[in-house]
C-alpha positions in Angstrom: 26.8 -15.6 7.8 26.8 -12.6 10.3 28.5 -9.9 10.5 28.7 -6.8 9.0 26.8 -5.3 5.6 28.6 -3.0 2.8 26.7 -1.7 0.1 27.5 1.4 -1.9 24.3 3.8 -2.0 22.8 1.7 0.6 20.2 4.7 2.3 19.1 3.7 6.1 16.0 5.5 7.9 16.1 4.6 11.5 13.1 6.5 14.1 16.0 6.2 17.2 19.1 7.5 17.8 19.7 4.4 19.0 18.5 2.2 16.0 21.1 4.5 14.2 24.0 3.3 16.3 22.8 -0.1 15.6 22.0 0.7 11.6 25.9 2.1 11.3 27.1 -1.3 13.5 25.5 -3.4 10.4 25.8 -1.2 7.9 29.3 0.6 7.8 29.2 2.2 4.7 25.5 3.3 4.8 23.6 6.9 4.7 21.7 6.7 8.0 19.0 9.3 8.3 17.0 9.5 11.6 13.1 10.5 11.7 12.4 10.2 15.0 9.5 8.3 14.9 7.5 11.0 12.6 6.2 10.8 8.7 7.6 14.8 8.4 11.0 13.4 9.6 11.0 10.2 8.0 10.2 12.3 5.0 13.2 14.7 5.4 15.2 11.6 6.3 14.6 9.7 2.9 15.1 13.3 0.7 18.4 13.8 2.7 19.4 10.3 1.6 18.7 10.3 -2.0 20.2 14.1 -2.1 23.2 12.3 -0.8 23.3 9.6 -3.0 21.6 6.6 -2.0 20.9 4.3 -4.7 18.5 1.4 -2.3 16.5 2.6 1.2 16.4 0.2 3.6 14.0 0.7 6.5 15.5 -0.1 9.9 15.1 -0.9 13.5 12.1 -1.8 15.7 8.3 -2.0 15.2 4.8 -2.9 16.9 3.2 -6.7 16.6 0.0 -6.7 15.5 0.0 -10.6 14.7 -0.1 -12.2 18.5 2.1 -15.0 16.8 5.4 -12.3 16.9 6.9 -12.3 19.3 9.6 -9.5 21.4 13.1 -10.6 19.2 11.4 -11.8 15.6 12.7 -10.3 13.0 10.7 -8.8 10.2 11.4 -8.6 6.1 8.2 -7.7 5.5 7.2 -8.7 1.1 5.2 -5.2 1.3 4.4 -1.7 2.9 0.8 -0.8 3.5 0.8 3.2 3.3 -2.0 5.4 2.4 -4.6 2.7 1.5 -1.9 1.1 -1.1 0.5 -2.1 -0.9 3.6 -1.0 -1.7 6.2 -4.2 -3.1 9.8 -4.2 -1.1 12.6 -5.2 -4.0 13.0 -9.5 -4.0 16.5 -9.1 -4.2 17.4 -6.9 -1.4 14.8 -8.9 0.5 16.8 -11.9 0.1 19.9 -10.7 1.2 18.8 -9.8 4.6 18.4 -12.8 5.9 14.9 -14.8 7.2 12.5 -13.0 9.0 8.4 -12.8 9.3 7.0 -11.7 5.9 3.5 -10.6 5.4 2.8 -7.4 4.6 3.9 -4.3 7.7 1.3 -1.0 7.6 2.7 2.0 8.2 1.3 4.6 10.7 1.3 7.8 11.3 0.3 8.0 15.1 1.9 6.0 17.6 -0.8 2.7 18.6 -0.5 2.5 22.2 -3.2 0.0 22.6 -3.6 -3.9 22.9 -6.9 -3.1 21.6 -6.0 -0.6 18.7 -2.9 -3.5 17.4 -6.2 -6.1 17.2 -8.6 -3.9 14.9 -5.6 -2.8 12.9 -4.9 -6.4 12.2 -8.3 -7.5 11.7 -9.0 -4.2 9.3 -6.0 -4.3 7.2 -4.2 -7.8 7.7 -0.8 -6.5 8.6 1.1 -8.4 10.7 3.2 -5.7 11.7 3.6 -1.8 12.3 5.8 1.1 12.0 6.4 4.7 11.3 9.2 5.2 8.7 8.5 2.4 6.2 5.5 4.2 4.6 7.7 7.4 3.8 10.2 4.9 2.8 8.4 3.0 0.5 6.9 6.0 -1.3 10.2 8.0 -1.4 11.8 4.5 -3.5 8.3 4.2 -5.8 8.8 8.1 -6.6 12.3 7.9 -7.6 12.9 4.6 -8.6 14.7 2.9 -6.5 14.7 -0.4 -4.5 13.7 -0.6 -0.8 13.1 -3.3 1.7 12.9 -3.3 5.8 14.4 -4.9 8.5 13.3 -4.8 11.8 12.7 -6.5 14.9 9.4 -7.0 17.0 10.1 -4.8 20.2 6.3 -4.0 21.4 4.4 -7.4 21.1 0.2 -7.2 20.0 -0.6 -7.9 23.3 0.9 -5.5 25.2 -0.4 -1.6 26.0 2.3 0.8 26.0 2.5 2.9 29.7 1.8 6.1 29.5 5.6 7.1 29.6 6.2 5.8 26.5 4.3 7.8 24.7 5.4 10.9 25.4 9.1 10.4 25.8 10.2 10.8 22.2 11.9 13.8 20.9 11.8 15.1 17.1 15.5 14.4 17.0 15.4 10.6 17.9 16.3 11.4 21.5 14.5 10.6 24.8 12.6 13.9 26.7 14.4 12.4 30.2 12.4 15.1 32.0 9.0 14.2 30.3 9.9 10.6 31.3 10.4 11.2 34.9 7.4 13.4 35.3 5.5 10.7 33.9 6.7 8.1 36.2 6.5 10.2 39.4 2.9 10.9 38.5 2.3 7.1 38.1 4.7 5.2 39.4 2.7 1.7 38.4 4.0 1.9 35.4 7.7 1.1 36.2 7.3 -2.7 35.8 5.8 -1.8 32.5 8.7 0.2 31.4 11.1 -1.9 32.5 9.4 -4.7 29.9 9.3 -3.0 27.3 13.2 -1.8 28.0 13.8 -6.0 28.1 12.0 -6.3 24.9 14.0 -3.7 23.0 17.1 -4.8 24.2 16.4 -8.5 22.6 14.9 -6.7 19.5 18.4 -4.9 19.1 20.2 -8.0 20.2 18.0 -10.1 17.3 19.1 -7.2 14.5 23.3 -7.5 15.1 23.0 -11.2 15.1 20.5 -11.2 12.0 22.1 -13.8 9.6 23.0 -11.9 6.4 24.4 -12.4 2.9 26.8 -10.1 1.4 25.4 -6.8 -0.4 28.2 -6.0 -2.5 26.9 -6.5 -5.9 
């Protein structure tokens, strides 16, 4: 069914502010910590969790294609986390209740891969068919203290694409967008704005993909 997802001790780490407002949506009674889009914040996100009481982390939001076959909107339950040269196993049974999605194991990274060209090596290297920036953190934080951990996320910036220049500056440590960074970036090079407003389509259907992302009930 879809809707909503309850789950006592249920821990979230989003890298957005926005893929918090869309964690909370799905996840009502979950801990949502935000890293914006760094390992030292998705490390303070996951401690801040546990301290609070979460008893499962779930890694949420969007993420990077590597495999040219997923495409903007696929959802991802990836079976395993490459972090730090080692696969990391997400829990079965949290998997399962998350509904389908790509699986295939998702590497973590700790440096934003703008390229078309970087997404192809990184697949050919390692095998991932996907990419992130919180589900390393994640997946070490669960290992360390025990606990169960799984992702869900949507493909927002396909393998093929190369991210313009604005995007890679705009984030803030907080989750937030630097709006005057942005700007300056566009008025400097104003050929990316057909870019941009791409990759704005593409996150809009990954978001769209995660609230209607079929799901079985968590309350167990």
């Amino acid at each position: 069914m879809t809707g909503h997802l309850g789950l006592s001790g249920l821990g979230v780490v989003v890298g957005l502010k926005a893929e918090a407002k869309l964690a909370r949506r799905l996840f009502p009674a979950a801990l949502v910590g935000i890293s914006g889009a760094t390992r030292a914040g998705a490390d303070r996100a996951v401690s801040g969790l546990v301290a609070q009481g979460a008893t499962r982390l779930l890694s949420f939001g969007l993420a990077a294609g590597l495999d040219p076959a997923l495409h903007p909107g696929d959802l991802l339950v990836p079976d395993a986390i490459l972090v730090d040269g080692r696969h990391l196993a997400t829990d079965p049974s949290l998997r399962s209740l998350l509904g389908p999605g790509a699986t295939g194991p998702l590497l973590h990274s700790d440096v934003l891969v703008a390229s078309s060209a970087a997404k192809a090596d990184l697949l050919a290297r390692t095998g991932c068919r996907s990419l992130d920036m919180e589900s390393g953190p994640v997946a070490l934080a669960a290992e360390a203290a025990g606990l169960p951990f799984a992702v869900l996320r949507a493909v927002c910036d396909p393998a093929e694409r190369t991210l313009p220049p604005a995007a890679c500056i705009a984030l803030q440590p907080d989750g937030t967008l630097q709006i005057v960074n942005l700007s300056r970036s566009i008025l400097r090079q104003p050929s990316q704005i057909a870019a941009l407003l791409a990759l704005g389509r593409d996150a809009s259907r990954a978001k769209t993909a995660l609230l209607k992302s079929r799901t079985g009930s968590l309350d167990y």
